[in-house]
C-alpha positions as CSV (number, residue, x, y, z in Angstrom):
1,X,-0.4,-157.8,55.1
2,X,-4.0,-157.6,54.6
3,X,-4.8,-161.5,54.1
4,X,-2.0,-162.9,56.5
5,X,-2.6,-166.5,57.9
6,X,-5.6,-167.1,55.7
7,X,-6.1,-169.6,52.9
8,X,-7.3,-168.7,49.5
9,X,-8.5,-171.1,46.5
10,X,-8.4,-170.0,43.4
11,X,-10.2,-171.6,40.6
12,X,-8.8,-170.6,36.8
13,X,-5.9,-169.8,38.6
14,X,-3.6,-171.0,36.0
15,X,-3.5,-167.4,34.1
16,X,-4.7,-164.1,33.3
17,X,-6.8,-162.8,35.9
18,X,-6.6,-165.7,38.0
19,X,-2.7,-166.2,38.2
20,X,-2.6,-162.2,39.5
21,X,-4.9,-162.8,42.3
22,X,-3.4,-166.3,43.1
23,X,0.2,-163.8,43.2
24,X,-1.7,-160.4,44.5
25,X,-3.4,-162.7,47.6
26,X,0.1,-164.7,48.0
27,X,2.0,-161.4,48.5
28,X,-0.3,-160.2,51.1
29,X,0.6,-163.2,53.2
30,X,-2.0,-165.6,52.2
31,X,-1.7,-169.5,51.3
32,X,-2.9,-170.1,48.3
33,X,-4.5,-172.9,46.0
34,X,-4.2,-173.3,42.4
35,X,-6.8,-174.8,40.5
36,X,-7.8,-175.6,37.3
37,X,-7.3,-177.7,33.9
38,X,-4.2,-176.1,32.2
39,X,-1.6,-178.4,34.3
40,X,1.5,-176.4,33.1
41,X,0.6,-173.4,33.8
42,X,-0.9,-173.7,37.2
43,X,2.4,-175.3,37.8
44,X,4.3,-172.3,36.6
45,X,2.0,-169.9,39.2
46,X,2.6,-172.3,41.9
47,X,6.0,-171.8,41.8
48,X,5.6,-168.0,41.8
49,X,3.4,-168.2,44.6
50,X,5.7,-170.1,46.1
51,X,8.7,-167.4,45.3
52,X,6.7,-165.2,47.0
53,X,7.2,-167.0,50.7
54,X,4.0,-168.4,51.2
55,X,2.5,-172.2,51.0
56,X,1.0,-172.7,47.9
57,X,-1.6,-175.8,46.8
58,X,-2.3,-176.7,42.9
59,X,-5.0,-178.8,42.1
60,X,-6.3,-180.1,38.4
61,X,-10.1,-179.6,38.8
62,X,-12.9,-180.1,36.3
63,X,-15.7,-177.3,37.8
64,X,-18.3,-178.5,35.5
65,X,-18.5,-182.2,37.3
66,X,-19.9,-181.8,40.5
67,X,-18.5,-184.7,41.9
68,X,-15.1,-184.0,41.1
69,X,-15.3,-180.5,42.5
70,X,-16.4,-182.0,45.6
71,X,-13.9,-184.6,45.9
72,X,-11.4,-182.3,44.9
73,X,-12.1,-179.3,47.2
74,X,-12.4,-182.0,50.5
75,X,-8.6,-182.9,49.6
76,X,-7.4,-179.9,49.3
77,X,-9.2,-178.5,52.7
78,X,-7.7,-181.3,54.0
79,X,-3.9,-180.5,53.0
80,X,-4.1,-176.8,54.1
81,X,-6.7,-177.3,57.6
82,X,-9.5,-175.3,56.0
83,X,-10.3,-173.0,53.7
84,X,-10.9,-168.9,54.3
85,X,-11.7,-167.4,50.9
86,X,-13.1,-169.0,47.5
87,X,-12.2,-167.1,44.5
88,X,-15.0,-167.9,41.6
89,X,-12.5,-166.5,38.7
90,X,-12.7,-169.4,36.0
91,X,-14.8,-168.7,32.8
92,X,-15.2,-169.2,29.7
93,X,-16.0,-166.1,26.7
94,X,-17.1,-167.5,23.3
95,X,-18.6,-165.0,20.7
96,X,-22.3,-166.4,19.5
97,X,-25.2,-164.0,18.0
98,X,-28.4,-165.4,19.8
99,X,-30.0,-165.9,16.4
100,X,-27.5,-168.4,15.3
101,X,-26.2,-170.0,19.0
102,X,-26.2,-173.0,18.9
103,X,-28.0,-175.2,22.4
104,X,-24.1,-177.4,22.3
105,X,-22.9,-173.4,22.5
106,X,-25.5,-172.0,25.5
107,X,-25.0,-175.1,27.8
108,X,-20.9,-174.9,27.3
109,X,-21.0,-171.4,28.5
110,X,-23.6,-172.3,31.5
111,X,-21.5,-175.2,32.3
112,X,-18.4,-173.6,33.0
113,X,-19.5,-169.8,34.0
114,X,-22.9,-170.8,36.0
115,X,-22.5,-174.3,37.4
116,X,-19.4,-174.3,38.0
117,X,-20.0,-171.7,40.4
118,X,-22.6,-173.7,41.7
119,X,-20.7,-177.0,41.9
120,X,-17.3,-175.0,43.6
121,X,-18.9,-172.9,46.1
122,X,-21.2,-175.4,46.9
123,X,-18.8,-178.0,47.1
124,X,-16.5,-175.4,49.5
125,X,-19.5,-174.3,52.0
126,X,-19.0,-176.5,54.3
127,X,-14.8,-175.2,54.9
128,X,-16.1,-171.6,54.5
129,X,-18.8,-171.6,57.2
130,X,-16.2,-173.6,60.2
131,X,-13.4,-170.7,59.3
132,X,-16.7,-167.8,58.5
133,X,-15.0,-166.7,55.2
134,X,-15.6,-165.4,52.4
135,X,-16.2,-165.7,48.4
136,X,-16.0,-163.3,45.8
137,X,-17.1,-164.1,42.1
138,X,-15.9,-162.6,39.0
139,X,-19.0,-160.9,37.2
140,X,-19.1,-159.2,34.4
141,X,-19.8,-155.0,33.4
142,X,-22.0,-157.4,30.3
143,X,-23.8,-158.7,33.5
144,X,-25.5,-155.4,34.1
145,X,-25.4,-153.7,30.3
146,X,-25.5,-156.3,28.0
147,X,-23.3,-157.2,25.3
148,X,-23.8,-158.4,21.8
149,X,-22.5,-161.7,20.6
150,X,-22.5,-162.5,24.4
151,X,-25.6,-163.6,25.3
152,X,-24.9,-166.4,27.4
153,X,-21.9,-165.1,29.1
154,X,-23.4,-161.6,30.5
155,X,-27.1,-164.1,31.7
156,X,-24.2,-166.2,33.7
157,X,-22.6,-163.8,35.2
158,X,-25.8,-161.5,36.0
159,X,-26.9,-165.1,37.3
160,X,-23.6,-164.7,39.9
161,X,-24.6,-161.8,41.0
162,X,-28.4,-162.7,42.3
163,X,-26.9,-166.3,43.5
164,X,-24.2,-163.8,45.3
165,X,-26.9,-161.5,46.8
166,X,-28.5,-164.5,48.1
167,X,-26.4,-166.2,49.7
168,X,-25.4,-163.2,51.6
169,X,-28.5,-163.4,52.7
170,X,-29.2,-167.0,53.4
171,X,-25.7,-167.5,54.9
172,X,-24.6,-163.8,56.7
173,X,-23.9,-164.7,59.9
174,X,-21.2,-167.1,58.7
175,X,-19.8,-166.2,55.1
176,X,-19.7,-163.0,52.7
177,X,-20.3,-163.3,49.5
178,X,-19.1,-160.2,47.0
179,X,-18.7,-159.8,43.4
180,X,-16.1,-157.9,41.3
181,X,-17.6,-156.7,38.0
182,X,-14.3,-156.2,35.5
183,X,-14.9,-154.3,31.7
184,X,-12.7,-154.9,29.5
185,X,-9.6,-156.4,30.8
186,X,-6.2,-156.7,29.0
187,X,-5.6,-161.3,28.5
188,X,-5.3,-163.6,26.4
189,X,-8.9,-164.6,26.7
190,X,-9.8,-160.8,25.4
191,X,-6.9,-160.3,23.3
192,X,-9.0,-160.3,19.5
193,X,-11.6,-158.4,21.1
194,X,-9.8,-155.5,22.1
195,X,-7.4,-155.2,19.2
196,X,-10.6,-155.5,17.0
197,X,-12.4,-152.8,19.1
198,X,-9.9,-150.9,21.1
199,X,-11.0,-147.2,20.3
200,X,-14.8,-148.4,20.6
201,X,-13.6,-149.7,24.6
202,X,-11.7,-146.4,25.0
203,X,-14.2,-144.2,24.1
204,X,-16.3,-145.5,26.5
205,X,-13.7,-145.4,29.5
206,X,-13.2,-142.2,31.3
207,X,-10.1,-143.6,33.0
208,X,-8.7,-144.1,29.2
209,X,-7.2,-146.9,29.1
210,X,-8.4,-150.5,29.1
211,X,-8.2,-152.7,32.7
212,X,-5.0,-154.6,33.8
213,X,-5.4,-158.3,35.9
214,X,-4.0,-156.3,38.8
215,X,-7.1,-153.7,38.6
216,X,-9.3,-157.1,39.8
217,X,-6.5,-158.7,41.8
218,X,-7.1,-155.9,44.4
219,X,-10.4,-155.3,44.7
220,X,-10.6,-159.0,45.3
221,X,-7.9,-159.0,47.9
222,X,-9.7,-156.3,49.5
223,X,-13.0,-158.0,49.8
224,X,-11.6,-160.9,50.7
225,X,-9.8,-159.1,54.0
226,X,-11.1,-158.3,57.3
227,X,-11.0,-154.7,56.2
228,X,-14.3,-155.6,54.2
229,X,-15.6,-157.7,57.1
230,X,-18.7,-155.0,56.9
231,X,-19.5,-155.8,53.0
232,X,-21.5,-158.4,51.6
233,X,-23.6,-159.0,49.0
234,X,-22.1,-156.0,47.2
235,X,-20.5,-155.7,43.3
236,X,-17.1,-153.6,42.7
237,X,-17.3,-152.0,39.4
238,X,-13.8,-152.4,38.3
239,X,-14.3,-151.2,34.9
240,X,-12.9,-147.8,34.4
241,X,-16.0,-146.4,34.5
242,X,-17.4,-148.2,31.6
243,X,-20.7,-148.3,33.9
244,X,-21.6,-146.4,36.2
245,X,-24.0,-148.7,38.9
């Protein structure tokens, strides 16, 4: 079991992506913590982590206050005795053209998909550094080519990816810092988008087909075990080779 005896939070863990590395990370043996705002549902992912044999954690957790991050991330360390890995998966994806985006619509986006990576790995430093761990942060293929009617999405999570690189410098003797950069993957948060566009997408993926959650579930699960203990400040491409980088 690749992340045996290690604890891994999860934030936007209540679904999608984030419910299949909450499961993917609990049936390698790892603890996990659910967080979020969806109550129900992380509720319903706790229990499957739970099915799965392992301890799991569930947390409602507002990333956009920093204060509440904070409070919230010192409980939880303090229910499990630490934490190993940070998972940066929660976002946000609203369509806006630039020309008509709106500053209410920019500073939404930024809130959730910017500072809340801020506020969350910030806030879970402290727990990483004592157990030297790692985080891993869920970019974007729009991070690196662009994408219209996303503007403020692919600058946030092109902004994850320089904070990432950072970091890994700033803190490499004591915790990694990776980023997984998915195309388009198959949830409810891209559901429209890829029945609107879905020959567009599969014209542009040599794999041809369109990503599953499970695609980023394990490369996250890999970067976040000691068999990557050698890789940091590095981006996975898991985008069926929508880019090539």
């Amino acid at each position: 079991m690749l992340l045996k005896g290690k604890k891994v939070l999860v934030t936007g863990g209540e679904r999608g992506i984030g419910r299949k590395i909450a499961l993917t990370a609990a049936e390698e043996g790892a603890d996990v913590i659910v967080t979020g705002i969806l109550e129900a549902e992380m509720a319903e992912t706790t229990k499957m982590v739970q099915a799965l044999g392992v301890k799991a954690y569930m947390a409602k957790m507002d990333i956009t206050n920093y204060e509440e991050a904070e409070k919230t991330i010192q409980n939880l360390a303090g229910q499990t005795g630490g934490i190993d890995v940070l998972v940066n998966n929660a976002g946000i994806f609203q369509e806006a053209f630039f020309v008509d985006m709106t500053p209410a619509q920019w500073h939404k986006t930024v809130s959730v998909d910017l500072d809340g990576v801020y506020n969350v790995t910030h806030a879970a430093i402290p727990y990483l550094m004592e157990s030297k761990g790692s985080v891993i942060s869920i970019s974007s293929v729009d991070a690196f080519q662009g994408c219209v009617g996303y503007a403020h999405y692919a600058a946030c999570k092109a902004a994850i990816v320089g904070l990432s690189r950072t970091l890994a410098k700033e803190l490499g003797g004591s915790v990694r810092f990776n980023c997984v950069a998915p195309g388009i993957i198959q949830t409810d948060m891209t559901k429209d988008r890829i029945e609107r566009d879905l020959d567009t997408y599969l014209a542009k993926l040599p794999v041809g087909r369109v990503g599953l959650p499970e695609d980023i579930a394990n490369a996250v699960v890999f970067l976040a075990s000691d068999r990557a203990s050698n890789i940091t400040g590095q981006v996975i491409h898991c985008n069926g080779g929508m880019y090539f980088g």
